[in-house]
SEDREN-940037 format. One line per 2 residues: number of its first residue (from 1); their letters; for each residue x, y, z of N, C-alpha, C. Coordinates in nm, 3 decimals, m for minus. Each point is the difference from the previous one (the first is absolute). Layout:
BEGIN
NUM = A = X:Y:Z:X:Y:Z:X:Y:Z  ...
***
This chain:
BEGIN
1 = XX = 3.763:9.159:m14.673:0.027:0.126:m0.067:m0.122:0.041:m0.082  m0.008:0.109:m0.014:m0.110:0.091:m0.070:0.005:0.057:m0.145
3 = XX = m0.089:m0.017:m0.059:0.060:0.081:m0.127:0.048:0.103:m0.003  m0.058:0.120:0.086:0.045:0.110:m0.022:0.182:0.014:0.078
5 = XX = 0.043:m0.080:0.035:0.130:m0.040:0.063:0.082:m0.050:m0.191  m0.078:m0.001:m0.077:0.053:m0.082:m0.101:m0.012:0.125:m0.136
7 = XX = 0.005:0.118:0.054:m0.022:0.129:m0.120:0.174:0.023:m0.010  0.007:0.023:m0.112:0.136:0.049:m0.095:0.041:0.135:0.120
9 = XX = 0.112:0.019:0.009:0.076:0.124:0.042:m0.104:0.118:m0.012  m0.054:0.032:m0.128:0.008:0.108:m0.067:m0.194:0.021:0.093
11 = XX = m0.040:m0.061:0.001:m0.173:0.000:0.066:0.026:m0.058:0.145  0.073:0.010:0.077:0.031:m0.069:0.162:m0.051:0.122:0.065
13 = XX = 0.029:0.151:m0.017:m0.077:0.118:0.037:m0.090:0.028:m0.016  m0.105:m0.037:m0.089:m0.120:0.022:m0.044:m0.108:m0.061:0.026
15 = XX = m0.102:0.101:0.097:m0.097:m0.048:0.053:m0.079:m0.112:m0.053  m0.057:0.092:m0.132:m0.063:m0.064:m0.048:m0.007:m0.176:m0.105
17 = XX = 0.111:m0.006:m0.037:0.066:m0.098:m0.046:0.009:m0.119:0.130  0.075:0.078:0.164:m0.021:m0.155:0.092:m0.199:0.010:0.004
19 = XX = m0.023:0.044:m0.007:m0.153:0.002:0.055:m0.037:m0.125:m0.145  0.002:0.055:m0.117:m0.043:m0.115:m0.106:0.096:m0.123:0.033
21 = XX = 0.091:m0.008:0.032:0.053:m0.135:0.015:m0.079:m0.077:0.098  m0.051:0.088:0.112:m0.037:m0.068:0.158:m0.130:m0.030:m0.055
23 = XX = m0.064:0.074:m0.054:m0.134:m0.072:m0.024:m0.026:m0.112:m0.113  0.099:0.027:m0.099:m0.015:m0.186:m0.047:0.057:m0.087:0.053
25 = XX = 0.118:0.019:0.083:0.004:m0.058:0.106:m0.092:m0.104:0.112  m0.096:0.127:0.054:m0.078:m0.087:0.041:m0.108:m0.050:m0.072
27 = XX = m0.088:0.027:m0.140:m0.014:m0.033:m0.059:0.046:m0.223:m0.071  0.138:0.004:0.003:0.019:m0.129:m0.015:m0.017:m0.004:0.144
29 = XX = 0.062:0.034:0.085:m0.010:m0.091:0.132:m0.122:m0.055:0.068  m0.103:0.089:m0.043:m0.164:m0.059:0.013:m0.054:m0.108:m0.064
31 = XX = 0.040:0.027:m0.141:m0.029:m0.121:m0.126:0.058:m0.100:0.040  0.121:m0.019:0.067:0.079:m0.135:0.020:m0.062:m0.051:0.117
33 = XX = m0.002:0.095:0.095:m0.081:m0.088:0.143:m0.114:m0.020:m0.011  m0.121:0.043:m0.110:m0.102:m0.047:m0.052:m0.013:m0.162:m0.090
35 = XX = 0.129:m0.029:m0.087:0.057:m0.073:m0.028:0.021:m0.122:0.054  0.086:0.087:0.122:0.058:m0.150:0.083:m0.162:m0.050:0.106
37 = XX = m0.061:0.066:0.062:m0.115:m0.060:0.043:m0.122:m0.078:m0.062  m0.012:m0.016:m0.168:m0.051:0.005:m0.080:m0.032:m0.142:0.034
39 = XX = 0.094:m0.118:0.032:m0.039:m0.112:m0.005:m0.034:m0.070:0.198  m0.011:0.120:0.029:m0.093:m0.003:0.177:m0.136:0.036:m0.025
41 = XX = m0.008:0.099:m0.118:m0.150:0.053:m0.032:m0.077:m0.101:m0.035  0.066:m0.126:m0.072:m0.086:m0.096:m0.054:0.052:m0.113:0.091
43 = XX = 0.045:m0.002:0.090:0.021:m0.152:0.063:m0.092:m0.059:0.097  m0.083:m0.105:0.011:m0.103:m0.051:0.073:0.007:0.089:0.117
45 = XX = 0.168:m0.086:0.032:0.003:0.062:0.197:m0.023:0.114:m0.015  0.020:0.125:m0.080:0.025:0.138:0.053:m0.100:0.113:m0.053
47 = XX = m0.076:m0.028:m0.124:m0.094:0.026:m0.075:m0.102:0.025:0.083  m0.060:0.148:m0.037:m0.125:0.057:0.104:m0.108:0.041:m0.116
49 = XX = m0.116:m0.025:0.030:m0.069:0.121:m0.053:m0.066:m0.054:m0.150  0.039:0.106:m0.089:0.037:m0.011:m0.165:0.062:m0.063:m0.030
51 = XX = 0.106:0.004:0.043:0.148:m0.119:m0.031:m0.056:m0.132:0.003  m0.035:m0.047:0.133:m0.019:m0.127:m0.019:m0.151:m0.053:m0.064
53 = XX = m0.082:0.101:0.009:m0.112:m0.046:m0.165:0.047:m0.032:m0.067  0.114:0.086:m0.062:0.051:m0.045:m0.167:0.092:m0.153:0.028
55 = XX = 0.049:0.011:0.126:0.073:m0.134:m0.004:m0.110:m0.129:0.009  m0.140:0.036:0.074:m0.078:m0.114:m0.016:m0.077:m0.013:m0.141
57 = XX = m0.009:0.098:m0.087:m0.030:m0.014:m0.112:0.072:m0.067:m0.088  0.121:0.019:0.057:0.147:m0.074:m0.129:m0.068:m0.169:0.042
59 = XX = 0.013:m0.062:0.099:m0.020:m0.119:0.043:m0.106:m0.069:0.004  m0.160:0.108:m0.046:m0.103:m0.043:m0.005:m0.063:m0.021:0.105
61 = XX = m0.013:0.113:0.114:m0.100:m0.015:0.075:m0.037:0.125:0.085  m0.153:m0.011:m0.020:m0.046:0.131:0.050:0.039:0.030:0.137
63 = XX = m0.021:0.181:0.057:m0.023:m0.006:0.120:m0.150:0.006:0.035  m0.079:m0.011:m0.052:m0.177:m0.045:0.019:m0.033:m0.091:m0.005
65 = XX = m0.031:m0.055:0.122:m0.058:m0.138:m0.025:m0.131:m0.014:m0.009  m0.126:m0.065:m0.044:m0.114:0.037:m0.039:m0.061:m0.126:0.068
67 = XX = m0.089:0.046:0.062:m0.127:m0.075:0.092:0.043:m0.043:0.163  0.137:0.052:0.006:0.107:m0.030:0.138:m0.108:0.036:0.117
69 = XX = m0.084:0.123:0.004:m0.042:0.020:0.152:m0.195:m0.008:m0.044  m0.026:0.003:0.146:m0.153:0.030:m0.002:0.006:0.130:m0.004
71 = XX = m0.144:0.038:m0.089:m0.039:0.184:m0.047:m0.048:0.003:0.126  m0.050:m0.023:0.095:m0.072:0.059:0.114:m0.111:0.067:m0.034
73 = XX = m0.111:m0.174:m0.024:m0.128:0.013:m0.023:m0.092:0.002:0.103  m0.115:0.007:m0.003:m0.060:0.030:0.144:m0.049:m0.106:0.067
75 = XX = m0.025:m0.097:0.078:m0.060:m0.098:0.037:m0.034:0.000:0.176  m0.075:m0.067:0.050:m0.044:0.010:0.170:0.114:m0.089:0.057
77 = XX = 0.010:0.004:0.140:0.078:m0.037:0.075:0.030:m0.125:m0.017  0.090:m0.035:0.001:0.063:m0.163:m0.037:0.064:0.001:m0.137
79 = XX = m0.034:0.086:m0.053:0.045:m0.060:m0.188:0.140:0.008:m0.017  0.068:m0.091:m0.027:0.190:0.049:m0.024:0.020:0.089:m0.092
81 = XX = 0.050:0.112:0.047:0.067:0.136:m0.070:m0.119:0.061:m0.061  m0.138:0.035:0.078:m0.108:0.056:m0.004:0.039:0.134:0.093
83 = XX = m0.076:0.103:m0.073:m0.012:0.135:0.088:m0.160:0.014:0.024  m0.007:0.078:0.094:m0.108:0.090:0.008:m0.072:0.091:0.003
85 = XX = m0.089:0.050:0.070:m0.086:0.095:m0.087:0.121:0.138:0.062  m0.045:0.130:m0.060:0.122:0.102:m0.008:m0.015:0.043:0.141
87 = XX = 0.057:0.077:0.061:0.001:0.053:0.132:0.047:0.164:m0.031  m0.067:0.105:0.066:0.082:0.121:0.020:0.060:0.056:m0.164
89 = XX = m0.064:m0.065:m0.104:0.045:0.057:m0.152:0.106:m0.121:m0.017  0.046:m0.075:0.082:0.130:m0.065:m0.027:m0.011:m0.147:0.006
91 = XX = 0.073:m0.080:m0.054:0.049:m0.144:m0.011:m0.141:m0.058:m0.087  m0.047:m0.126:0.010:m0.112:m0.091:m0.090:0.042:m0.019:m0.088
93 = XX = m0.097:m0.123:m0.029:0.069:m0.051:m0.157:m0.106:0.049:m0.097  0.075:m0.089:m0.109:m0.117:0.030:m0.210:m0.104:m0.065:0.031
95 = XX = m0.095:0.012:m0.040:m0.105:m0.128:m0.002:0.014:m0.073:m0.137  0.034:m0.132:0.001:0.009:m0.037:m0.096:m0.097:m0.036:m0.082
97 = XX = 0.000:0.001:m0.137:m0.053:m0.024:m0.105:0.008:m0.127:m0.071  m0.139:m0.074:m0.100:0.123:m0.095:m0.067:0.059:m0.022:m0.097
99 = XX = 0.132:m0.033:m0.006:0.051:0.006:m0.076:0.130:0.086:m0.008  m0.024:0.052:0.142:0.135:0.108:0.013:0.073:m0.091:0.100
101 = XX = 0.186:0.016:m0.045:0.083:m0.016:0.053:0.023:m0.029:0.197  m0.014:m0.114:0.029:0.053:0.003:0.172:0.134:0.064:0.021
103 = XX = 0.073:0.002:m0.095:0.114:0.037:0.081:0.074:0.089:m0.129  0.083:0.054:0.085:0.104:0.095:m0.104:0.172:0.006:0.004
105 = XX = 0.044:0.097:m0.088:0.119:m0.005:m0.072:0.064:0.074:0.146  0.125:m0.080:0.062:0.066:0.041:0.045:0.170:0.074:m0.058
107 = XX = 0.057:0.107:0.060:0.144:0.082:m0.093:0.098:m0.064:0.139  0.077:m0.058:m0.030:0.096:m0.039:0.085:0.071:0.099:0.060
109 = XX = 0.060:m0.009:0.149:0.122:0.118:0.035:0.123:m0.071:m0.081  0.148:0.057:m0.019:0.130:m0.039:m0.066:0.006:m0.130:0.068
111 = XX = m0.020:m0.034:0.159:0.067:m0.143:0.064:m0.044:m0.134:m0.091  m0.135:0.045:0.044:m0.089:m0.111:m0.063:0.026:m0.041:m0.180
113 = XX = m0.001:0.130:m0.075:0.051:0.007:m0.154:0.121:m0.071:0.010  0.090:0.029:0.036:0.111:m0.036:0.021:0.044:m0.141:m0.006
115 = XX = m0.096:m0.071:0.081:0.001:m0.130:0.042:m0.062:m0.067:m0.136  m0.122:0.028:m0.024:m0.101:m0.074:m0.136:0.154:0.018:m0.102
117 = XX = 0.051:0.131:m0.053:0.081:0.001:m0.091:0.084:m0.115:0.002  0.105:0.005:0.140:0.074:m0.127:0.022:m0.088:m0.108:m0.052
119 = XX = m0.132:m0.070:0.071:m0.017:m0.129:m0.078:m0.043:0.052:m0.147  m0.009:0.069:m0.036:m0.024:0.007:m0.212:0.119:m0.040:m0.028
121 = XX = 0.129:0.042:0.056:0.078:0.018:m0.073:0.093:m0.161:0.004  m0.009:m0.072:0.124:0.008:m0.108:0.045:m0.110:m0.116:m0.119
123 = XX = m0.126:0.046:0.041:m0.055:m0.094:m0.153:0.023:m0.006:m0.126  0.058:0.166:m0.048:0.031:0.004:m0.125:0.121:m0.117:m0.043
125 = XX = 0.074:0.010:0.095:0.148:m0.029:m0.001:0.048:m0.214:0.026  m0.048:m0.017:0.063:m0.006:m0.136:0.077:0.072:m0.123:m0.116
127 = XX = 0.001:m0.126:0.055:0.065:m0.037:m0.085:m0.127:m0.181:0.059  m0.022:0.034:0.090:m0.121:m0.152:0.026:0.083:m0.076:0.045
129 = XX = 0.106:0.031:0.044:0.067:m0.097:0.095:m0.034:0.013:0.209  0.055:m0.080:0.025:m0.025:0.017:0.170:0.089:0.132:0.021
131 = XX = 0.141:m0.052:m0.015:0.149:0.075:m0.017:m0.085:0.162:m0.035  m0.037:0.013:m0.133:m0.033:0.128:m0.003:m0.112:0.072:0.055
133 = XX = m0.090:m0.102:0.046:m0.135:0.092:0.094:0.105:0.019:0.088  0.074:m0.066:0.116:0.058:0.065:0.090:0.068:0.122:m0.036
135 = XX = 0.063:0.030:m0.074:0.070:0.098:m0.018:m0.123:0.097:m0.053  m0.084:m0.018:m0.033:m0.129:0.060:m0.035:m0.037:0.082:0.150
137 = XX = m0.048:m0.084:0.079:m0.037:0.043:0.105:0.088:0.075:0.109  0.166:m0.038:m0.004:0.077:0.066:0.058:m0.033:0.178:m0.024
139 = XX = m0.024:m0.034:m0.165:0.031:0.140:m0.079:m0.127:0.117:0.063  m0.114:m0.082:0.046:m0.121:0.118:0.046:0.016:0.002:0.152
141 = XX = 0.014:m0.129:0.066:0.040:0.017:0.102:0.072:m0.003:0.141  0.155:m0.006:m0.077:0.071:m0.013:0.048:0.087:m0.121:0.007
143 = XX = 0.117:m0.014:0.117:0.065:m0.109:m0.024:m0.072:m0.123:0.117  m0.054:m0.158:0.017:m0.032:m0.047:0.071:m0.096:m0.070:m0.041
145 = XX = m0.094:0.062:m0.125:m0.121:m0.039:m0.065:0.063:m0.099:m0.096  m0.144:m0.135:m0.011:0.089:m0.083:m0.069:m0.173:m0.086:m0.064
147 = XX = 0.056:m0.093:m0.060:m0.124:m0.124:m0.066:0.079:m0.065:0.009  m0.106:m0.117:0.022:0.004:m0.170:0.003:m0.081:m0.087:m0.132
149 = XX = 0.045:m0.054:m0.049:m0.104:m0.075:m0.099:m0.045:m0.098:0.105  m0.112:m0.013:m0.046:m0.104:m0.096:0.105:0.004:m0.155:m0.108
151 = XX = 0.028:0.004:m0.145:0.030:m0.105:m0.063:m0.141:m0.049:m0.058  m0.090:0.076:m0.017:m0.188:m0.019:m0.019:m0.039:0.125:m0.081
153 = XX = 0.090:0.028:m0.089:m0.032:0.164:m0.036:m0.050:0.131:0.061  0.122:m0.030:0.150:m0.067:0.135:0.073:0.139:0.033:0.087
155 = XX = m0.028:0.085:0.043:0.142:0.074:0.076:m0.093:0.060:0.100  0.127:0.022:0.134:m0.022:0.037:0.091:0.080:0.150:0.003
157 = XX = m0.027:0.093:0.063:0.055:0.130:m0.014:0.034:0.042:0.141  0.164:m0.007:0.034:m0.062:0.071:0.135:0.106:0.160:0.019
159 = XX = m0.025:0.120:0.084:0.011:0.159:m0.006:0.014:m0.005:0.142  0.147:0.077:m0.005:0.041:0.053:0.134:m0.136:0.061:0.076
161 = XX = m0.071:m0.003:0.129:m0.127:0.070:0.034:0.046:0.119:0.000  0.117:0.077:m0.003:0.000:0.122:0.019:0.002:0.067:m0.131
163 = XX = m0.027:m0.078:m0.114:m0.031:0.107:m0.113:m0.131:m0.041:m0.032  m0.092:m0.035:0.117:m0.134:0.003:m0.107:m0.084:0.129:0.128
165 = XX = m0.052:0.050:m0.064:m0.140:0.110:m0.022:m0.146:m0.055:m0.022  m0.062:0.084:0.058:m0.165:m0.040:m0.032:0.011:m0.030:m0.155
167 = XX = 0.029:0.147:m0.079:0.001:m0.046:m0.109:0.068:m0.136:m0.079  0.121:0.041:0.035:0.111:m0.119:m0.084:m0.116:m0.137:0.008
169 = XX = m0.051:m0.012:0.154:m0.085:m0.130:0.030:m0.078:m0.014:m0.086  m0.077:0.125:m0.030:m0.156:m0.054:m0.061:0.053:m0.037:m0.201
171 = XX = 0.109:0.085:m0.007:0.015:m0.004:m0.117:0.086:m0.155:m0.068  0.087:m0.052:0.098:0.037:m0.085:m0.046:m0.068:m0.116:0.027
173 = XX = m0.085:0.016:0.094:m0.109:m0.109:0.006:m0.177:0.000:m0.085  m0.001:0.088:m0.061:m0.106:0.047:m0.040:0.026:m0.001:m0.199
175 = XX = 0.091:0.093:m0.035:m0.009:0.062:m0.105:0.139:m0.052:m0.062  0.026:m0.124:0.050:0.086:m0.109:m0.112:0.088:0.082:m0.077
177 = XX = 0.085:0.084:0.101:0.116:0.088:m0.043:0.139:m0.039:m0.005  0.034:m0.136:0.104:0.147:m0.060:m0.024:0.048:m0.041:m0.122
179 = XX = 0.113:m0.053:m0.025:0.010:m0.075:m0.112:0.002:m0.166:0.036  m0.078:m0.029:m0.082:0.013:m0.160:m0.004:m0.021:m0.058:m0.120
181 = XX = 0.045:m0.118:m0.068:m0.020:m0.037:m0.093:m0.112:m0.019:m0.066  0.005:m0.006:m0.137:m0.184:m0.033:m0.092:m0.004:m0.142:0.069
183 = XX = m0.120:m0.023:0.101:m0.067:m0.090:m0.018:0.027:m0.072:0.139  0.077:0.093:0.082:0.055:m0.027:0.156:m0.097:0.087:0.081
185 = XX = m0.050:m0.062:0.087:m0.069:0.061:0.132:0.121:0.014:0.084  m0.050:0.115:0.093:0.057:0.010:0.146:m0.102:m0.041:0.119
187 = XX = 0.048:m0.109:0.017:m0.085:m0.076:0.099:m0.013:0.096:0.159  0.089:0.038:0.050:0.040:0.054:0.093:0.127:0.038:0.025
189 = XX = m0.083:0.153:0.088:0.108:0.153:0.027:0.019:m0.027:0.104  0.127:0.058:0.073:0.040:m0.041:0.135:0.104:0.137:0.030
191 = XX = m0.058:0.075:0.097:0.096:0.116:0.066:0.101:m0.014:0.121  0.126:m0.018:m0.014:0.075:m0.078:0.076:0.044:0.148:0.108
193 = XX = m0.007:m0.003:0.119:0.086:0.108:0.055:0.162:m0.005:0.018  0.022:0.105:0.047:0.189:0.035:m0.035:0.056:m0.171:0.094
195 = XX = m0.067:m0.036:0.106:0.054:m0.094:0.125:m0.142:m0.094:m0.022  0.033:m0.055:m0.075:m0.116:m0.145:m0.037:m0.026:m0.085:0.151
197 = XX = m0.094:m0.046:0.043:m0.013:m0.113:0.091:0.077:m0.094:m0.048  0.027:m0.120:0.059:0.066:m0.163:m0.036:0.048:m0.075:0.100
199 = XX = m0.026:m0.111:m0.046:0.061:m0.086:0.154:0.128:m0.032:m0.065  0.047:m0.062:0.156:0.178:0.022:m0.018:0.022:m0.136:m0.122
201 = XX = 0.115:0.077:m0.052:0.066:m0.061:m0.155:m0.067:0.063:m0.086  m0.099:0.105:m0.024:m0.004:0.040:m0.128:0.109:0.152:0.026
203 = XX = 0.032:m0.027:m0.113:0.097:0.112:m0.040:m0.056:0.167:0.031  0.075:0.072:0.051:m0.027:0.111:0.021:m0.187:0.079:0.083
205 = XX = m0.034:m0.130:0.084:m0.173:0.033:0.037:0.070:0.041:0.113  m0.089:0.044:0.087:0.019:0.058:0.121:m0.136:m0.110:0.134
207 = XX = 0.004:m0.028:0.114:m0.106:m0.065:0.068:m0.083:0.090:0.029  m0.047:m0.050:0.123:m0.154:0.057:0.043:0.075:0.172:0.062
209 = XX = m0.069:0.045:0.035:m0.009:0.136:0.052:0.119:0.134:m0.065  0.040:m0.093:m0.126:0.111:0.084:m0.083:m0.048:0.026:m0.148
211 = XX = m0.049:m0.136:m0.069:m0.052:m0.055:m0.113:m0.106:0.057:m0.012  m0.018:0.051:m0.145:m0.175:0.029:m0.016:m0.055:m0.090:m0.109
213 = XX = m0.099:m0.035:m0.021:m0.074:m0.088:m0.052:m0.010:0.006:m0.160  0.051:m0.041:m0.109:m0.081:0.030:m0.095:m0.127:m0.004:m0.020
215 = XX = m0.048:0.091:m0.153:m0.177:0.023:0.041:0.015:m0.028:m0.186  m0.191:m0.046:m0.059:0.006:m0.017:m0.100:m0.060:0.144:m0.047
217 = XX = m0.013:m0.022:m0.120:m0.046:0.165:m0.025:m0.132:m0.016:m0.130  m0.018:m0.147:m0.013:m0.117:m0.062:m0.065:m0.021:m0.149:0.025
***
């Protein structure tokens, strides 16, 4: 029902009176469905844009990461992530200088943000148990991901293969983004696919020409 369904006898004929009812009307009805979406605007999963800046700001972590790529400096044939001289007005690299920067500040797309946020928010949170890295790692990616204590101050980490990415790769192998305890290494990452290889008696593997192989990822 409508407000203007809700006017006294005496204003039920009067234009102008349903017209002011209908427009505060919709008036709340905007404010409330602004309201009710309010906590999708800020939620990891659903957060785009602005939204989820401010949500990686709440948790402490940028979407810039700084020194992530090569600037595309100039160097001769062979050099890794060297350009060359310009062609047609277009492409070549800086010539570098010394003292200036090799590489620069990369701005994440939302997927990638998305993911770093999950582990901030996973490190913030942790408790340094095995029990809770797993549930740690469930929490960024998914259900299946798990640790092992190796019993030597190190853990093993292993991630469904279907949630890792170039990125996710370089970052959780690179830029010491999981959670693990003060003073625990992760010895080794392991990307398991949906139908694991295994010979017969291990639980749930699949054999040859069904099974795919696990792979390490450092």
């Amino acid at each position: 029902m409508t407000y203007d369904k809700l006017l006294i006898w005496q204003y039920q004929d009067k234009p102008r009176a349903s017209a002011t009812a209908a427009l505060i009307d919709g008036i709340f009805t905007d404010t409330w469905r602004g309201l009710a979406q309010l906590p999708l605007a800020l939620s990891i999963a659903h957060a785009e844009g602005a939204n989820l800046d401010l949500v990686g700001k709440h948790v402490g972590q940028s979407r810039v990461l700084s020194g992530l790529a090569p600037r595309g400096l100039f160097a001769f044939a062979g050099a890794p992530g060297g350009l060359g001289f310009r062609r047609g007005q277009t492409g070549g690299g800086k010539w570098y200088r010394a003292g200036d920067p090799v590489t620069a500040s990369v701005r994440l797309d939302d997927d990638d943000y998305r993911f770093l946020i999950r582990c901030r928010v996973a490190r913030n949170y942790m408790t340094g148990t095995i029990e809770n890295m797993t549930d740690m790692l469930e929490f960024i990616f998914g259900a299946g991901s798990t640790a092992y204590d190796q019993f030597d101050m190190s853990v093993s980490v292993l991630i469904q293969a279907q949630a890792i990415t170039e990125f996710k790769r370089y970052a959780i192998t690179t830029l010491d983004i999981l959670p693990r305890p003060v003073g625990v290494s992760i010895k080794f990452y392991m990307a398991l696919p949906q139908v694991a290889f295994g010979f017969r008696g291990a639980p749930g593997a699949a054999g040859f020409n069904n099974g795919v192989f696990a792979r390490f990822l450092q």
